[in-house]
C-alpha positions as CSV (number, residue, x, y, z in Angstrom):
1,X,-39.6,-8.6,-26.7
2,X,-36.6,-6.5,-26.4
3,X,-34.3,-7.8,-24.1
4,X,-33.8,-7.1,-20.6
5,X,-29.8,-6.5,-19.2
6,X,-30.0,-9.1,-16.9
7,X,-27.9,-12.5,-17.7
8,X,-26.8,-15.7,-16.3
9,X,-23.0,-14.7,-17.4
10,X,-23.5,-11.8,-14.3
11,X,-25.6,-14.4,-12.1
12,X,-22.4,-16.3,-12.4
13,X,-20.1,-13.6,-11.6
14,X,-21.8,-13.4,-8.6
15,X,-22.0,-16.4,-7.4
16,X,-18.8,-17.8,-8.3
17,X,-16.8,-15.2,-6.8
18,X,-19.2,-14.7,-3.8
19,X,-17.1,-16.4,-1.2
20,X,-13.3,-16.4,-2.1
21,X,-12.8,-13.7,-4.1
22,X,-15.0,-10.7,-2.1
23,X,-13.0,-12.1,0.9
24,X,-9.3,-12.2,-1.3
25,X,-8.6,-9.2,-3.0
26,X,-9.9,-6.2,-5.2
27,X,-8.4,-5.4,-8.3
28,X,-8.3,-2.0,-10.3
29,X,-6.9,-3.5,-13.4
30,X,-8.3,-7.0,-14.4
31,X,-7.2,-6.9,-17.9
32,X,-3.4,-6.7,-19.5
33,X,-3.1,-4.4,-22.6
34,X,-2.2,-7.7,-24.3
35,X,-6.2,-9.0,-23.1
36,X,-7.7,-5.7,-24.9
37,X,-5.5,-6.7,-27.6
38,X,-6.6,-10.7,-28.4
39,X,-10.1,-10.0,-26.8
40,X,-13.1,-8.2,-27.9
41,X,-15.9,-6.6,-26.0
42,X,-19.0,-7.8,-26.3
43,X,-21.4,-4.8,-25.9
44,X,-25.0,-7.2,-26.4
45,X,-23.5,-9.2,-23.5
46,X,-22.6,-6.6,-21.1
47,X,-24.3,-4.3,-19.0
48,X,-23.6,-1.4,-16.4
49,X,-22.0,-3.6,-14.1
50,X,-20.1,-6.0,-16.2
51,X,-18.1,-5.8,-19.4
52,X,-17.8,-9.1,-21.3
53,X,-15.2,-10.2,-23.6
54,X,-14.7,-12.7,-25.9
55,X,-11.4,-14.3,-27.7
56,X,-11.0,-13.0,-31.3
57,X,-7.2,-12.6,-31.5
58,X,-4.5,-14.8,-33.1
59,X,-4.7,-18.6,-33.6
60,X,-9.0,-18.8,-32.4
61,X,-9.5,-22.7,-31.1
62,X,-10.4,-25.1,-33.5
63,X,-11.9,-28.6,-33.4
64,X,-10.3,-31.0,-35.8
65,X,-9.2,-28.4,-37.8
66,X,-12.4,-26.5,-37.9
67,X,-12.7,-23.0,-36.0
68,X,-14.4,-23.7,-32.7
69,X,-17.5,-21.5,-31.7
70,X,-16.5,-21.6,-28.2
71,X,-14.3,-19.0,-27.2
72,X,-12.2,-18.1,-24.3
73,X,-14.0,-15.1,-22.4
74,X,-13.1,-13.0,-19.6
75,X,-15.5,-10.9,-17.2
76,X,-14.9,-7.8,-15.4
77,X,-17.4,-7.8,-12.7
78,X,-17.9,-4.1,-10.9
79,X,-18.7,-4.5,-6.9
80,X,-18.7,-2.0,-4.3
81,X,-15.8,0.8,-4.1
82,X,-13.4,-0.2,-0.5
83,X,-10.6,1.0,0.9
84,X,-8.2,-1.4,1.7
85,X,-5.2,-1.1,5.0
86,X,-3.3,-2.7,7.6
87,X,-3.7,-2.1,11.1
88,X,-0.7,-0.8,13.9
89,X,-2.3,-3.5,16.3
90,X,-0.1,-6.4,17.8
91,X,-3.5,-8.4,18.5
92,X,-3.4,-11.3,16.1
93,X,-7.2,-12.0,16.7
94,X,-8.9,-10.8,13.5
95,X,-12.4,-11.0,14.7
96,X,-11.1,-8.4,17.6
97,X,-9.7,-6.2,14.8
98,X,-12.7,-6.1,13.0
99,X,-14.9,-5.4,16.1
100,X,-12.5,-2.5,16.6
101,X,-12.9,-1.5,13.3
102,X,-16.5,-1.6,13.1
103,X,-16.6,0.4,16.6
104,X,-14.3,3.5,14.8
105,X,-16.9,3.6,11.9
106,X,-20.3,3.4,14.2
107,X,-21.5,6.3,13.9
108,X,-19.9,7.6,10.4
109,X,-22.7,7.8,7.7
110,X,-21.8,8.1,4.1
111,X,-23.2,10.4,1.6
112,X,-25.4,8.2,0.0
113,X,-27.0,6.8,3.2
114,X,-25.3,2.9,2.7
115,X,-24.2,1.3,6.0
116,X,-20.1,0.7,6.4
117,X,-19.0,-2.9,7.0
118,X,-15.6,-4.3,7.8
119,X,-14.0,-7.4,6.2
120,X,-10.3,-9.1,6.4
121,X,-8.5,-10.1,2.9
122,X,-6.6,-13.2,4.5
123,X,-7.2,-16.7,4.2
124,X,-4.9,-20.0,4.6
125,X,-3.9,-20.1,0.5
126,X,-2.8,-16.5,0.4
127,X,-0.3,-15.9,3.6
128,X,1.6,-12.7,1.9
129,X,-1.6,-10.4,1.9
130,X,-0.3,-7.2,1.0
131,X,-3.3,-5.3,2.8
132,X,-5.0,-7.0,5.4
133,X,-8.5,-5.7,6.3
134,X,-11.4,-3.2,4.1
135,X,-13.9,-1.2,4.2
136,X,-16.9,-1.5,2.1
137,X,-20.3,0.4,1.8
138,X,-23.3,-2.0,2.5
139,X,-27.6,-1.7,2.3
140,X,-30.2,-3.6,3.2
141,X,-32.1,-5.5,0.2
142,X,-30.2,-3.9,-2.5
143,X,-30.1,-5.7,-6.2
144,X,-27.3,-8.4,-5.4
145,X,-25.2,-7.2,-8.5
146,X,-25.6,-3.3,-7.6
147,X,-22.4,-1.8,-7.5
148,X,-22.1,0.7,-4.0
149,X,-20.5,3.6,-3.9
150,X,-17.8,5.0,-1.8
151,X,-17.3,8.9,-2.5
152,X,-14.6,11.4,-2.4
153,X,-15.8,12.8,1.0
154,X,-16.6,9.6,2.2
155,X,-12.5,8.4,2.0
156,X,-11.5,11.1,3.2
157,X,-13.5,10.8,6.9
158,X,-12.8,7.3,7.0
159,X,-9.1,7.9,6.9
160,X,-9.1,10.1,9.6
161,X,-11.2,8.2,11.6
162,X,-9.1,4.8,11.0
163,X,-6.0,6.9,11.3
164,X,-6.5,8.4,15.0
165,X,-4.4,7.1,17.2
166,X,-2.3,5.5,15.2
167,X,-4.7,2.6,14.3
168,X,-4.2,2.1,10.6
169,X,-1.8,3.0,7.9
170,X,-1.3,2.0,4.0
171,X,-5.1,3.0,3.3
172,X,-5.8,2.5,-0.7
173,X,-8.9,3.5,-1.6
174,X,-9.8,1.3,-4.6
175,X,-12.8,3.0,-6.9
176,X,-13.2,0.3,-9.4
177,X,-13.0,-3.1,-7.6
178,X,-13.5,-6.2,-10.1
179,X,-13.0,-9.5,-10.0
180,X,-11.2,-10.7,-12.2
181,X,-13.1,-14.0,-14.4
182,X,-12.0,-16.4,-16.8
183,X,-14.3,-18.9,-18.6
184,X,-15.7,-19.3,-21.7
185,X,-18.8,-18.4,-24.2
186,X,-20.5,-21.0,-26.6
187,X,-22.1,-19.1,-29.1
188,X,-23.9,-22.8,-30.4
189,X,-25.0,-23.1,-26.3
190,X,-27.6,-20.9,-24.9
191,X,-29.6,-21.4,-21.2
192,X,-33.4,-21.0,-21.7
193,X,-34.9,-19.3,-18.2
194,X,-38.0,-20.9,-18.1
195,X,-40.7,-20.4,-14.5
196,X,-40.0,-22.8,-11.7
197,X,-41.7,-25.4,-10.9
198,X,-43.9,-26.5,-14.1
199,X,-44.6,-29.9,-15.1
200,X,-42.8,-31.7,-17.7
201,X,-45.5,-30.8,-20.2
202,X,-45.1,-27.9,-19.7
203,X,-41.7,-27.3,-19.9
204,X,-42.2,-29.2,-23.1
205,X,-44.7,-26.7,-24.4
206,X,-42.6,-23.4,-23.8
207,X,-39.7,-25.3,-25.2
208,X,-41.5,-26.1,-28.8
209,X,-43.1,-22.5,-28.7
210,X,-39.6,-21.2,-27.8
211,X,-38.3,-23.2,-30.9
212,X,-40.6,-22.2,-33.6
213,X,-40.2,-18.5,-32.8
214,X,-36.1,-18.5,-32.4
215,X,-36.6,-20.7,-36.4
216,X,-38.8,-17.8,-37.5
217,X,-36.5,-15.3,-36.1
218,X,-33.4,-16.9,-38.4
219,X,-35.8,-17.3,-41.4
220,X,-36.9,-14.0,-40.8
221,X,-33.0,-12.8,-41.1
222,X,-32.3,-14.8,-43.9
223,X,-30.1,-17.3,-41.5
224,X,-30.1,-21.1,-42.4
225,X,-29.3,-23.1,-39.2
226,X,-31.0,-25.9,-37.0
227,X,-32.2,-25.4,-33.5
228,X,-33.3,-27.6,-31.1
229,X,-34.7,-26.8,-27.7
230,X,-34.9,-29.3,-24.8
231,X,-34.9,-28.9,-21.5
232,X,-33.7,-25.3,-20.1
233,X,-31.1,-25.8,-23.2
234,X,-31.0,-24.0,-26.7
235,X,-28.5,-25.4,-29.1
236,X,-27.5,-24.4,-32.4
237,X,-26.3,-26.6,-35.5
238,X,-24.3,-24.7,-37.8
239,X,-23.2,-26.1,-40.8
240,X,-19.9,-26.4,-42.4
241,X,-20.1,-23.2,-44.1
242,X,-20.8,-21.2,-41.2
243,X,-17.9,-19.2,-39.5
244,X,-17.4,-17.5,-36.3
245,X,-18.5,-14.3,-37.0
246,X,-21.8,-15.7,-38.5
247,X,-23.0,-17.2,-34.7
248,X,-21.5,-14.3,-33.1
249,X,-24.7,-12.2,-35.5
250,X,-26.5,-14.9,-34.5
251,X,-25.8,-14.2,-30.5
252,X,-26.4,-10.7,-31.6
253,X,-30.4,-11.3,-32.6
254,X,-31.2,-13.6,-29.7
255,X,-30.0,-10.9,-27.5
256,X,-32.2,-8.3,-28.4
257,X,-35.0,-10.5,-29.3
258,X,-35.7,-12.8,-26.2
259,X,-35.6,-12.0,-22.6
260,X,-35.0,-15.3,-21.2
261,X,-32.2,-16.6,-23.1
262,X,-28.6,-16.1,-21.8
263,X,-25.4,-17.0,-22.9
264,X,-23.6,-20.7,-21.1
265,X,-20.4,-19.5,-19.3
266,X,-17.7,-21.4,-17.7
267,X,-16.2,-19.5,-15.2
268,X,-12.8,-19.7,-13.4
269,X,-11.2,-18.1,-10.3
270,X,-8.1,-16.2,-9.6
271,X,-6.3,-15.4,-6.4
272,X,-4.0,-13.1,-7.4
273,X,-3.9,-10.6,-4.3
274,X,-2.5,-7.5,-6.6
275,X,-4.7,-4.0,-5.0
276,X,-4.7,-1.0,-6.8
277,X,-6.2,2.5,-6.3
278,X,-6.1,5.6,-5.0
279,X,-2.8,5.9,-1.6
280,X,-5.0,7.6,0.5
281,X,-2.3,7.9,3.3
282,X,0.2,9.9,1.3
283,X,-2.7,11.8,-0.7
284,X,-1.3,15.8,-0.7
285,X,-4.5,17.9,-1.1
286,X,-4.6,19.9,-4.0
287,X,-1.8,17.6,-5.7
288,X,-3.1,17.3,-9.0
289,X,0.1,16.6,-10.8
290,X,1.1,14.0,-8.3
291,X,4.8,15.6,-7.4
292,X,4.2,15.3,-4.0
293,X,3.4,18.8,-2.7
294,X,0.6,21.8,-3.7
295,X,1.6,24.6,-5.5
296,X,0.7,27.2,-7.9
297,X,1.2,24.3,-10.9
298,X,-1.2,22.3,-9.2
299,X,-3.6,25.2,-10.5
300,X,-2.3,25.4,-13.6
301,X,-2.6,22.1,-14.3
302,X,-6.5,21.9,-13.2
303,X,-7.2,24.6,-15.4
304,X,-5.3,22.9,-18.5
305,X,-7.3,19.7,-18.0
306,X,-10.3,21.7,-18.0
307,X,-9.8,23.6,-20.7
308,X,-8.5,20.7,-23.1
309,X,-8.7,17.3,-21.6
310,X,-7.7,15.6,-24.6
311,X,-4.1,16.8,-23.2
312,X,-4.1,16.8,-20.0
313,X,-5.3,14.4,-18.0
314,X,-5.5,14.3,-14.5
315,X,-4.4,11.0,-12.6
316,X,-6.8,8.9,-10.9
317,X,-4.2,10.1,-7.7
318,X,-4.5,13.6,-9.2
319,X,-8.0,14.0,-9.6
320,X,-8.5,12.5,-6.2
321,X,-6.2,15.1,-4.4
322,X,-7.6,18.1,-6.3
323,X,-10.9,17.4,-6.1
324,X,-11.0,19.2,-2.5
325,X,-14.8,19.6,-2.6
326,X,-16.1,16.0,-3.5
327,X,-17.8,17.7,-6.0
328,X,-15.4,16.5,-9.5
329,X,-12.8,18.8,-10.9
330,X,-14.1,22.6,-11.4
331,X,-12.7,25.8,-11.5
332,X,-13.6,25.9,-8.1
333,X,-11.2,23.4,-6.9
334,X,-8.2,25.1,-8.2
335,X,-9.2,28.7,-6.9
336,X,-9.5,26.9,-3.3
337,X,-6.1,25.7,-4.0
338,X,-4.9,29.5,-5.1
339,X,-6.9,30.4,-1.8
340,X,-4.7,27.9,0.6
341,X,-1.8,28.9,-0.6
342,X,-2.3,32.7,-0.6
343,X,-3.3,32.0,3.4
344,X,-6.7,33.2,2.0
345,X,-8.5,29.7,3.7
């Protein structure tokens, strides 16, 4: 059966994070340059809204002496795009903010149709919040790990509606929000999905099926290990010859072999309150190279990215700014720059 992308490292994700970490922060970068450095991705484990990565760098744990086959991990978990800002209100009631907040946005409607919600980034363990309340895209019965979508068009309504008056400043307006994950992956520990609600017979029975075809799946590779499978648990025993890289082509085969077996994580929680993103209150239209103002360069430098992007690279900021259609960079974008400042639109 070739594997579906659906794993209990992602259920996790979800469900450790659910509570303090949606409600703490969003983070654009989750990983230091020193991470992608000691860590290595692991493209069987991941899927479209998850990257997974496990520890391969300098001095890998060992057990008495012996390389370990557990190995640090981290998880970058994608959830919805938000824009994150503070509010010019002296009311210190939060639940009155967010009512106002919700009222602004009532009768806004996004590009793709998802209803808006309002949340608040404070709690009682992180008192220096740098950006107090968000905005996040929501829809009724949507896959609990889908990511949601925020567009260009989208930011820019919301911060003139949330900007009127006065009513909120510092917007960010964060594209890639993850939350950030440590933990662990066993590659000698594997979690056996099995239906709910069967008798102990016939757990037993899936559970000795499931065994002789995972022995006739190593066999059938040419791998010499023991498995046992009890319970909703598959474990591996590797013997002394067998090194890390040998269970991580193990991992490999079960992956794309059975549906129903998923790697055993450990995960851990971070409050770090850091926000990146896109400053959508000092955004300068048309700004693609970010120097504050729009000009003729801006132009040139749309038309250099386009024309060889392996050089030039626009800015997360810069693409944001240019792209005054919504639409992603074209020639069209800089020609509507050329236009505004000719005084032709």
């Amino acid at each position: 059966m070739k594997k579906r992308l659906m794993s209990v490292i992602a259920a996790a994700a979800v469900m450790t994070c659910s509570s303090p970490l949606l409600t703490n922060a969003g983070y654009k970068i989750v990983m230091t340059k020193q991470d992608h450095t000691d860590y290595t991705k692991l493209d069987f484990m991941s899927d479209d809204n998850m990257d997974v990565y496990i520890y391969t760098g300098a001095n890998p744990p060992s057990i008495d002496g012996k390389e370990s086959y557990s190995r640090p991990a981290k998880f970058e978990k994608k959830l919805s795009d938000r824009i994150y800002f503070n509010v010019n209100d002296e009311a210190t009631d939060v639940a009155d903010t967010l009512d106002k907040i919700k009222l602004l946005l009532k009768d806004f409607v996004p590009e793709n149709g998802d209803r808006l919600t309002a949340g608040w980034t404070g709690n009682n363990y992180s008192p220096d919040i740098e950006l107090e309340y968000y905005i996040m895209p929501v829809k009724d019965n949507v896959e609990y790990d889908k990511p949601l979508e925020i567009t260009v068009n989208d930011a820019r309504k919301i911060k003139e509606i949330l900007e009127k008056d006065g009513f909120a400043a510092d917007l960010v307006f964060t594209t890639d929000v993850c939350v950030p994950n440590g933990g662990s992956v066993s590659l000698k520990s594997y979690m056996l999905n099995t239906p709910q609600g069967l008798t102990s017979e016939e757990k037993q029975e899936i559970n000795a099926e499931a065994q002789v075809e995972i022995n006739k799946l190593m066999e059938d590779n040419g791998i010499s290990i023991e498995v046992k499978v009890a319970y909703n648990y598959v474990t591996f025993y590797p013997d002394d010859d067998t090194i890390f890289e040998d269970m991580l082509e193990v991992s490999k085969l079960l992956y794309a072999n059975f549906d129903n077996i998923n790697a055993m994580t450990a995960m851990d929680q971070s409050n770090r309150t850091s926000i990146g993103g896109i400053d959508l209150s000092n955004a300068v239209d048309g700004d693609s190279n970010c120097d504050e103002q729009m000009d003729m360069a801006d132009v040139a430098f749309i038309m250099q990215a386009l024309a060889n992007p392996n050089k030039y690279q626009l800015s997360e900021q810069g693409n944001f700014n240019a792209d005054l259609d919504g639409n992603g960079i074209t020639v069209g974008d800089a020609q509507a720059i050329q236009n505004m400042l000719l005084g032709l639109s």
